[in-house]
DSSP file (Angstrom, degrees, kcal/mol; ACC not computed):
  #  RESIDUE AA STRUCTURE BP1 BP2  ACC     N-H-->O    O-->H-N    N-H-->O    O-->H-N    TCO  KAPPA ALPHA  PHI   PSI    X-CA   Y-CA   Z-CA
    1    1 A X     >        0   0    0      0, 0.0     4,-0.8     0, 0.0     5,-0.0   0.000 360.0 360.0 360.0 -30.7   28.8  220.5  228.3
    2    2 A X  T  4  +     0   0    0      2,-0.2     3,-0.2     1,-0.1     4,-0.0   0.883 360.0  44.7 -56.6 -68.3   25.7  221.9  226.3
    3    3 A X  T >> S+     0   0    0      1,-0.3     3,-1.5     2,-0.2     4,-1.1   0.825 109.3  54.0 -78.9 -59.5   27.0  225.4  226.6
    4    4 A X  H 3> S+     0   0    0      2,-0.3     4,-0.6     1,-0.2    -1,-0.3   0.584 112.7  45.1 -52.0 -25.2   30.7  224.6  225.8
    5    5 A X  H 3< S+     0   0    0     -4,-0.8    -1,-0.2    -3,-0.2    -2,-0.2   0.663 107.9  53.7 -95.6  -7.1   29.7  223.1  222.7
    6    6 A X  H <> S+     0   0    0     -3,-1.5     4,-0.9     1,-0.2    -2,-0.3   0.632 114.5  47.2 -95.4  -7.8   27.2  225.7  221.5
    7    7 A X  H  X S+     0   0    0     -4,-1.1     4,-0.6     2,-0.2    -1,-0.2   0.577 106.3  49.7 -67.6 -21.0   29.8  228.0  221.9
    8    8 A X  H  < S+     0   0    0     -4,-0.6     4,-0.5     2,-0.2     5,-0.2   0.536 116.2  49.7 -86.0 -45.1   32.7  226.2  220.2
    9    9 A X  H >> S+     0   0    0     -5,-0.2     4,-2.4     2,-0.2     3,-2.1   0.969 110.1  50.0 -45.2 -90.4   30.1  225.8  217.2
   10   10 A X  H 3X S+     0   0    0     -4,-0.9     4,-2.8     1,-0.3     5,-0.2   0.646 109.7  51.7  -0.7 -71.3   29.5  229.2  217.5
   11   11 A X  H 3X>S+     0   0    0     -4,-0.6     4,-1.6     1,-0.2     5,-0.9   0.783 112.6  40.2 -51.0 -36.1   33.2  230.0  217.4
   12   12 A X  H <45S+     0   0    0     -3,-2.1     5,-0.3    -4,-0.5    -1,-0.2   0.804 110.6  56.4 -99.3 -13.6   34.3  228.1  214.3
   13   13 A X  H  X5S+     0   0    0     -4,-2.4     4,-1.8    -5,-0.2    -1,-0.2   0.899 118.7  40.0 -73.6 -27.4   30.9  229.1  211.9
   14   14 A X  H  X5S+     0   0    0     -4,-2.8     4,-1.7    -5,-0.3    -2,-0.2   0.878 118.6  43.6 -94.1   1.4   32.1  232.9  212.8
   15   15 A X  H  X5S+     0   0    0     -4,-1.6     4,-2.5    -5,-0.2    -1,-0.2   0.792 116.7  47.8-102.0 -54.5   36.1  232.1  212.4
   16   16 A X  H  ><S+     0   0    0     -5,-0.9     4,-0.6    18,-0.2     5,-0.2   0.912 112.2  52.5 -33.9 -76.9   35.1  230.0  208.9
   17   17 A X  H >< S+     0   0    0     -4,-1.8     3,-0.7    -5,-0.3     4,-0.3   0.734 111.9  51.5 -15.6 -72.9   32.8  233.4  208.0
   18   18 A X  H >X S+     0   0    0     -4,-1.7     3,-3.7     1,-0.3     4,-0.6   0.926 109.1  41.7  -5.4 -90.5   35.9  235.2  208.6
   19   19 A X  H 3< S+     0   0    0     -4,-2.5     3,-0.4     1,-0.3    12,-0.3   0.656 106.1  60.5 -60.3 -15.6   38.0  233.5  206.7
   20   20 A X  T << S+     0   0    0     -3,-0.7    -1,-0.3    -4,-0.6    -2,-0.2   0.582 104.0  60.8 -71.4 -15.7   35.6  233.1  203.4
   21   21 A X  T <4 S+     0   0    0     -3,-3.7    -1,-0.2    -4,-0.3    -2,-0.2   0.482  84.5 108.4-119.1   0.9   35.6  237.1  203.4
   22   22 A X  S  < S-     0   0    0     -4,-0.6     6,-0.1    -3,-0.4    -3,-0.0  -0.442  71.9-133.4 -50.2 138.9   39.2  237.4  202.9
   23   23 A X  S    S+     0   0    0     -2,-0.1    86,-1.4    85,-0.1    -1,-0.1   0.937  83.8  83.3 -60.2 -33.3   41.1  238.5  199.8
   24   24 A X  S  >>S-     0   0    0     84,-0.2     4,-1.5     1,-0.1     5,-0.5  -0.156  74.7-139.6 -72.8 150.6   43.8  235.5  199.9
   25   25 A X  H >>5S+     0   0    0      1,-0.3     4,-2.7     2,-0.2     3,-1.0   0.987  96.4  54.3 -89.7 -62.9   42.5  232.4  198.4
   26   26 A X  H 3>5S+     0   0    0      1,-0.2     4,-2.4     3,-0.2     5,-0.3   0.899 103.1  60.8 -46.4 -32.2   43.8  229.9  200.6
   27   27 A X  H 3>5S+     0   0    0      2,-0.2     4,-3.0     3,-0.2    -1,-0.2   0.961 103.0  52.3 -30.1 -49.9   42.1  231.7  203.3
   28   28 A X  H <X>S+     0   0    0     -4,-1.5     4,-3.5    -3,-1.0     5,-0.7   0.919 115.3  39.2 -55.0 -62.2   39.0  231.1  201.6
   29   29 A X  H  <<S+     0   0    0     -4,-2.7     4,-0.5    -5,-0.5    -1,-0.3   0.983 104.1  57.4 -77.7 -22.1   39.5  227.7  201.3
   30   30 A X  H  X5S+     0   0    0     -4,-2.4     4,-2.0    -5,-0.4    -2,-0.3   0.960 113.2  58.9 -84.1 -34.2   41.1  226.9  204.8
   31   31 A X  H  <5S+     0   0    0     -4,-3.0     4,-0.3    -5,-0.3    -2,-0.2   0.865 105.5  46.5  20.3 -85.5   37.0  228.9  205.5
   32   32 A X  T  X5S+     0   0    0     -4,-3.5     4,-1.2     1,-0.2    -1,-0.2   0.601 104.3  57.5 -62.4 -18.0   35.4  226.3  203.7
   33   33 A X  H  ><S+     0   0    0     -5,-0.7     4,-1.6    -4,-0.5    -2,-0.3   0.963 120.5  30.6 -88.7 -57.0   37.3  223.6  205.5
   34   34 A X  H  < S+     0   0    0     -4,-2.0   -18,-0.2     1,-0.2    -2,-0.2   0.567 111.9  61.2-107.5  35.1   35.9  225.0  208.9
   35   35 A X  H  > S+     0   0    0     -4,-0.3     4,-0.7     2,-0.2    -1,-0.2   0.775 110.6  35.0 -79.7 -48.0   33.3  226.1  207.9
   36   36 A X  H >X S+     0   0    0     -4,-1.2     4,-3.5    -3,-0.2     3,-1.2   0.933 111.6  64.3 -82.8 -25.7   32.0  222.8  206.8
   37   37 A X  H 3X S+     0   0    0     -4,-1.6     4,-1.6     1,-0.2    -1,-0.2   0.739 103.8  61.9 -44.0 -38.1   34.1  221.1  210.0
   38   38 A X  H 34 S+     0   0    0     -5,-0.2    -1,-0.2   -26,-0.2    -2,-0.2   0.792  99.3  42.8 -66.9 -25.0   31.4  223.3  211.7
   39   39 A X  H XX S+     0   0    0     -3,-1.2     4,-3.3    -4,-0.7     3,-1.1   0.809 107.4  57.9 -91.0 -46.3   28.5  221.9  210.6
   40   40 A X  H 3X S+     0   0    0     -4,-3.5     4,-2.4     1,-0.2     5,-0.2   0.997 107.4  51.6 -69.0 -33.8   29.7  218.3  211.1
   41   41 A X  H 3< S+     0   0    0     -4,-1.6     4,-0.4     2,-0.2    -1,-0.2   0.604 108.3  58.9 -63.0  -0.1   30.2  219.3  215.0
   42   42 A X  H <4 S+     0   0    0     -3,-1.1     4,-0.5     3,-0.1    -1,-0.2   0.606 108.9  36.8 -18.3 -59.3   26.7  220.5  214.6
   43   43 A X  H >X S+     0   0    0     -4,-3.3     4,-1.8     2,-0.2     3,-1.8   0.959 112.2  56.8 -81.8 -47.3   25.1  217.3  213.6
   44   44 A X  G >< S+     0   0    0     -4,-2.4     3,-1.4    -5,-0.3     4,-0.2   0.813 110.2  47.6 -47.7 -48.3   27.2  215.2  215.9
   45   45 A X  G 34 S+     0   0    0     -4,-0.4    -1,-0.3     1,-0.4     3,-0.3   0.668 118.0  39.7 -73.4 -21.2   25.9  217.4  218.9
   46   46 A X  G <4 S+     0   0    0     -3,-1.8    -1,-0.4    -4,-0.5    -2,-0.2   0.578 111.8  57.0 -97.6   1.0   22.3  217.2  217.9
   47   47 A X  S << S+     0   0    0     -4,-1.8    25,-1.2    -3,-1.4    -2,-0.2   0.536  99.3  92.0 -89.9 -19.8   22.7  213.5  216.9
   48   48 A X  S    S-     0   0    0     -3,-0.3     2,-0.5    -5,-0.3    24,-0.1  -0.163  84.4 -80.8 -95.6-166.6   23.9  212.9  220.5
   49   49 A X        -     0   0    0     20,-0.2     2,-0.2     1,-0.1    -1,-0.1  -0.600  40.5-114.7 -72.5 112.7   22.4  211.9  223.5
   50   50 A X    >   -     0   0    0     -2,-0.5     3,-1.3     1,-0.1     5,-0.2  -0.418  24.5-113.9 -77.7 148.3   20.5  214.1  225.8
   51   51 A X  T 3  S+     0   0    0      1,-0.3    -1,-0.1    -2,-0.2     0, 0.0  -0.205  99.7   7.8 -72.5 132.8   21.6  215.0  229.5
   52   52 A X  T 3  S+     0   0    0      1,-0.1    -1,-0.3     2,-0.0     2,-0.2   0.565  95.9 112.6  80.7   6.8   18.6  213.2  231.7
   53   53 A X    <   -     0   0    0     -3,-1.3    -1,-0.1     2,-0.1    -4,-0.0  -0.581  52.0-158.8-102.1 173.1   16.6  211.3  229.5
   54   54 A X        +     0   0    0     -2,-0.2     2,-0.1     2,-0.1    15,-0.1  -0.364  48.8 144.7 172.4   4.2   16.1  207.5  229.3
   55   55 A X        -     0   0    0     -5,-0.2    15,-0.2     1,-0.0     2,-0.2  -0.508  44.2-142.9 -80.9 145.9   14.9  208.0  225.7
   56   56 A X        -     0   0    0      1,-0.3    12,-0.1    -2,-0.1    -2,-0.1  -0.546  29.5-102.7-139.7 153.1   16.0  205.0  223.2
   57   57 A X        -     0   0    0     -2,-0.2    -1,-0.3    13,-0.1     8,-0.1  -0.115  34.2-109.8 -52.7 166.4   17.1  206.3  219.1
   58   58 A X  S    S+     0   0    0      2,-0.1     4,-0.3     3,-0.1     3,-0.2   0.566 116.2  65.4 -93.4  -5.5   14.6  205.6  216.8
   59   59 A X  S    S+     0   0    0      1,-0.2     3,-0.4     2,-0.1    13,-0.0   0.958 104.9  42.2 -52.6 -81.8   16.7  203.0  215.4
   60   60 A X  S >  S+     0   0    0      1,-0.2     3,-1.9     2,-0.1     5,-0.4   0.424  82.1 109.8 -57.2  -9.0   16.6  200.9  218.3
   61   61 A X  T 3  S+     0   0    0      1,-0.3     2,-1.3    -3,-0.2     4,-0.4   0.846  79.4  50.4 -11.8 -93.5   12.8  201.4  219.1
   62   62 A X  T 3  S+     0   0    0     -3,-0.4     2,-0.5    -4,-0.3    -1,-0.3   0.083  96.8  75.5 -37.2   7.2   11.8  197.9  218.2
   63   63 A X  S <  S-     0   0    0     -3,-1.9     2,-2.9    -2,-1.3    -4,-0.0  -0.995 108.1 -99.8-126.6 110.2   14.7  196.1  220.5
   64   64 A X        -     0   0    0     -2,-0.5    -2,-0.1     1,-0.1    -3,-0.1  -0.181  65.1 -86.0 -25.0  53.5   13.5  196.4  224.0
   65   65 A X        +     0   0    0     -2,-2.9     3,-0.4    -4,-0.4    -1,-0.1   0.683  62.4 175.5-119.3  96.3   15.7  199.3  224.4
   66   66 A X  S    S+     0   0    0      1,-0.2     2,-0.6    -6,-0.1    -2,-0.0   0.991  78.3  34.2 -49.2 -73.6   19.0  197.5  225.4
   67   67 A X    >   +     0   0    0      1,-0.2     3,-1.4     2,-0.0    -1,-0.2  -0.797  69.5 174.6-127.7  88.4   21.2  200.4  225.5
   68   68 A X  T 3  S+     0   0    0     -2,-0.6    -1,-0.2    -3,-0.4    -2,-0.1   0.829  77.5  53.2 -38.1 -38.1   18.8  203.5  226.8
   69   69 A X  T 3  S+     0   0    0    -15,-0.1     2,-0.7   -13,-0.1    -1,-0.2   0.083  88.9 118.1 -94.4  30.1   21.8  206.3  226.9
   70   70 A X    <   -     0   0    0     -3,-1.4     2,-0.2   -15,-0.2   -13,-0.1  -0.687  58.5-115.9-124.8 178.9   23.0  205.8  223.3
   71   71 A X        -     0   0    0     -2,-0.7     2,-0.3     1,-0.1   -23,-0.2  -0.340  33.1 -89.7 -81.0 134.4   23.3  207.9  220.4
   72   72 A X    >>  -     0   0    0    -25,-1.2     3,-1.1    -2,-0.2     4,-0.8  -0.431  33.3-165.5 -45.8 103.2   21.7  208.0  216.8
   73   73 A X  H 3> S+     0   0    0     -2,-0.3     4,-1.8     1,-0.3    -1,-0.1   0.471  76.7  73.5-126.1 -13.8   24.1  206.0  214.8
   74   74 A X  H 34 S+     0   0    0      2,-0.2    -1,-0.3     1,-0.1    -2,-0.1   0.739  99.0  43.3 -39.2 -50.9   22.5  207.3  211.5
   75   75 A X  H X> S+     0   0    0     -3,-1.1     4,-1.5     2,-0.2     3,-1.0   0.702 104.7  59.5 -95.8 -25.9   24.0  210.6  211.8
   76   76 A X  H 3< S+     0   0    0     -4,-0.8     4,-0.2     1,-0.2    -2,-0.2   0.882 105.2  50.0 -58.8 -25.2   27.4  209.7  212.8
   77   77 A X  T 3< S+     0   0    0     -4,-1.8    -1,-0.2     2,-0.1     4,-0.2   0.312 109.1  64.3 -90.8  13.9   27.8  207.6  209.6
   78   78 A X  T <4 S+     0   0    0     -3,-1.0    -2,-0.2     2,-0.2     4,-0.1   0.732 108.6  34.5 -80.3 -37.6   26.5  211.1  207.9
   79   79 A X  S  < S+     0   0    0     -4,-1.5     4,-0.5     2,-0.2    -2,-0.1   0.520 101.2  67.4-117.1  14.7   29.0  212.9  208.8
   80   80 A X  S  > S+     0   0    0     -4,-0.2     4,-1.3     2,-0.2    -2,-0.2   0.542 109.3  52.2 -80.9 -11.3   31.7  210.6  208.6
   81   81 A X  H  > S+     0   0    0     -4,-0.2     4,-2.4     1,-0.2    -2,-0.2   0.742 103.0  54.4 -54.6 -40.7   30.6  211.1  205.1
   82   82 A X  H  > S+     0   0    0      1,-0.1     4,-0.8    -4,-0.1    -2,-0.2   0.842 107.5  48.6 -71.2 -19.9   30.7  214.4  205.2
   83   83 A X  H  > S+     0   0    0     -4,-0.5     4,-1.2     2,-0.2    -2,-0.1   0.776 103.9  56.5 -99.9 -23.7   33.9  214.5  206.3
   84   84 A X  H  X S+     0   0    0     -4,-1.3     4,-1.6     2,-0.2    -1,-0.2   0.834 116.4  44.4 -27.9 -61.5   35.2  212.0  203.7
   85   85 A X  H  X S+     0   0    0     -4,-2.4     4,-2.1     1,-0.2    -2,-0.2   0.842 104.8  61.8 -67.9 -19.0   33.6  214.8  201.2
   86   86 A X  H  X S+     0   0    0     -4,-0.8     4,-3.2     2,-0.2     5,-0.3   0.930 103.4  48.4 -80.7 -49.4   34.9  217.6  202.9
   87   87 A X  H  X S+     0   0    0     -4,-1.2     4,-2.3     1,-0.3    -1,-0.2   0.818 111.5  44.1 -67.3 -23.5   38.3  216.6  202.3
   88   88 A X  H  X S+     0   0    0     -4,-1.6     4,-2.3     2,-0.2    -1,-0.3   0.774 108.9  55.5 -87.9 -26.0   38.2  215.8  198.9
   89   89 A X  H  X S+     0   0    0     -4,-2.1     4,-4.1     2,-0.2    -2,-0.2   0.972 116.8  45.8 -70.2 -57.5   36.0  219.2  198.1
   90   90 A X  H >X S+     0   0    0     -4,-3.2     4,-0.9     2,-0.2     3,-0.9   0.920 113.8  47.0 -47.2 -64.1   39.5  221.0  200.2
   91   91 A X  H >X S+     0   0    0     -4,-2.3     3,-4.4    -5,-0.3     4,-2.2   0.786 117.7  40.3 -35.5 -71.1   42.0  218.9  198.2
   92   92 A X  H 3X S+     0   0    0     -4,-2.3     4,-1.8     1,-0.3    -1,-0.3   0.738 111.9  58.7 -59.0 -30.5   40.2  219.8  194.9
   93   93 A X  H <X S+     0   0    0     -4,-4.1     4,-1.4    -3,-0.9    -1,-0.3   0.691 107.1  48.0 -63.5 -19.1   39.8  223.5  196.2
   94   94 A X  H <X S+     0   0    0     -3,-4.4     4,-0.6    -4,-0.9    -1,-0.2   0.636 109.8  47.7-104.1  -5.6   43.6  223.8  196.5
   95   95 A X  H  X S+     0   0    0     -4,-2.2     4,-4.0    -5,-0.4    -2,-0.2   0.913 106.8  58.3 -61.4 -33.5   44.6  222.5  193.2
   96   96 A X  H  < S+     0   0    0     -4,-1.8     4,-0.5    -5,-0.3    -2,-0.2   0.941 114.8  40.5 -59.8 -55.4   41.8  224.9  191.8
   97   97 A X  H  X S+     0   0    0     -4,-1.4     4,-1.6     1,-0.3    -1,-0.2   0.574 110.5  56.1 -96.7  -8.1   44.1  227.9  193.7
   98   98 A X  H  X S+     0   0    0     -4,-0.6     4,-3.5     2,-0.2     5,-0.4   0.912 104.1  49.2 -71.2 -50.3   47.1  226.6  192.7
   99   99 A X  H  < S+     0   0    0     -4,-4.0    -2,-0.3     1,-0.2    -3,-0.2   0.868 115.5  45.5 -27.0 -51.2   46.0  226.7  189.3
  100  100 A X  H  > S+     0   0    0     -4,-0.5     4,-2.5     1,-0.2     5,-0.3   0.752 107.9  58.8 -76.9 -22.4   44.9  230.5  190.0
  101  101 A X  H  < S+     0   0    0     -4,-1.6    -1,-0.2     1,-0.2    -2,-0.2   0.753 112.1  38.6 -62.1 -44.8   48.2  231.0  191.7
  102  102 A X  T  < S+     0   0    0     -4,-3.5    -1,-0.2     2,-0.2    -2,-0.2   0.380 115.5  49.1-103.0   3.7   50.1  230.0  188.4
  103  103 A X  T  4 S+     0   0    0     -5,-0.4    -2,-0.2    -3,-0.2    -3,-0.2   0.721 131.1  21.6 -97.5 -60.6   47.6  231.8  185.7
  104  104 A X  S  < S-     0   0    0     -4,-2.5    -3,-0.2     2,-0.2    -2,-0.2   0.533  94.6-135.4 -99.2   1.3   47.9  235.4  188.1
  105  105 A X  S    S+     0   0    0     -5,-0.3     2,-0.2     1,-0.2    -4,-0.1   0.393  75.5  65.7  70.6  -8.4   50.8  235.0  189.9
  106  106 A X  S    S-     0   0    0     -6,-0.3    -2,-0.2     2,-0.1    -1,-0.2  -0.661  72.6-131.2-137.9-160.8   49.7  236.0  192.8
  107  107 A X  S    S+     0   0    0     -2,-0.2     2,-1.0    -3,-0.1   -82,-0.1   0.585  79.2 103.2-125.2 -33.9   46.7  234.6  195.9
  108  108 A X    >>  -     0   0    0    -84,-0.2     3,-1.3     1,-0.2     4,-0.7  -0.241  60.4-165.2 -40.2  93.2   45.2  237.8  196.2
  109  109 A X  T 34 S+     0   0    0    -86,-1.4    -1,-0.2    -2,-1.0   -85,-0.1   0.589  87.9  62.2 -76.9   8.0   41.8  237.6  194.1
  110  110 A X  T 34 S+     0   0    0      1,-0.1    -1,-0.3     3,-0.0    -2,-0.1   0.664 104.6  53.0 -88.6 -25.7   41.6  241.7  194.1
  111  111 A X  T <4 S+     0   0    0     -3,-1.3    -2,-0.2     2,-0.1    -1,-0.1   0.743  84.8 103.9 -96.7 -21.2   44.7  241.6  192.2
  112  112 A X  S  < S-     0   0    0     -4,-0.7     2,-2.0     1,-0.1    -8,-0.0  -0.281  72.5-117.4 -90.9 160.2   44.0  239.5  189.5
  113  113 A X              0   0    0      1,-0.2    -1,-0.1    -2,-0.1    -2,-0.1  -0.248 360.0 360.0-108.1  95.7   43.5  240.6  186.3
  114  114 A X              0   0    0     -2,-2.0    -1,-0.2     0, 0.0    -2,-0.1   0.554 360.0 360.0 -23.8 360.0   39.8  239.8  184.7
């Protein structure tokens, strides 16, 4: 499971990368959208519970460890923040290229005229 999710990671930072280095401007921005979609499957995976341990959060330290197997609950409302933000940084990033869309006429940032 380890392997299949450092690879899937892996997959969407270099397919984000990709798309940021493209002339069209919604490319760019659908990028940034998984780009940053990469990073919150990042924290989750390092926020979760490791395979073979018995090891308690530190949140739950101080509770005689009810629930040994479970996950840091800290970063999961972290990046359901991030993903809150993320979505409003997209929205506002495609009004911004709509804007550019209807000042140059076109989505192509090589084409437009400085």
């Amino acid at each position: 499971m380890t392997l299949a999710l450092a690879v899937t990671i892996g997959a969407l930072f270099a397919f984000g990368t990709f798309l940021l280095l493209r002339d069209d401007l919604v490319k760019v921005v659908w990028g940034l959208a998984i780009f940053s979609q990469a990073a919150n499957v990042y924290l989750v995976t390092m926020g979760g519970v490791v395979e073979g341990t018995t090891d308690s959060v530190p949140v739950l330290a101080d509770h005689h460890e009810p629930f040994p197997a479970t996950t840091d609950p800290v970063v999961q409302a972290l990046v359901l923040t991030a993903i809150v933000i993320s979505f409003g940084m997209t929205a506002f990033a495609l009004a911004l290229s709509y804007r550019a869309y209807e000042e140059n006429e076109t989505m192509n940032v090589t084409e437009w005229d400085r």
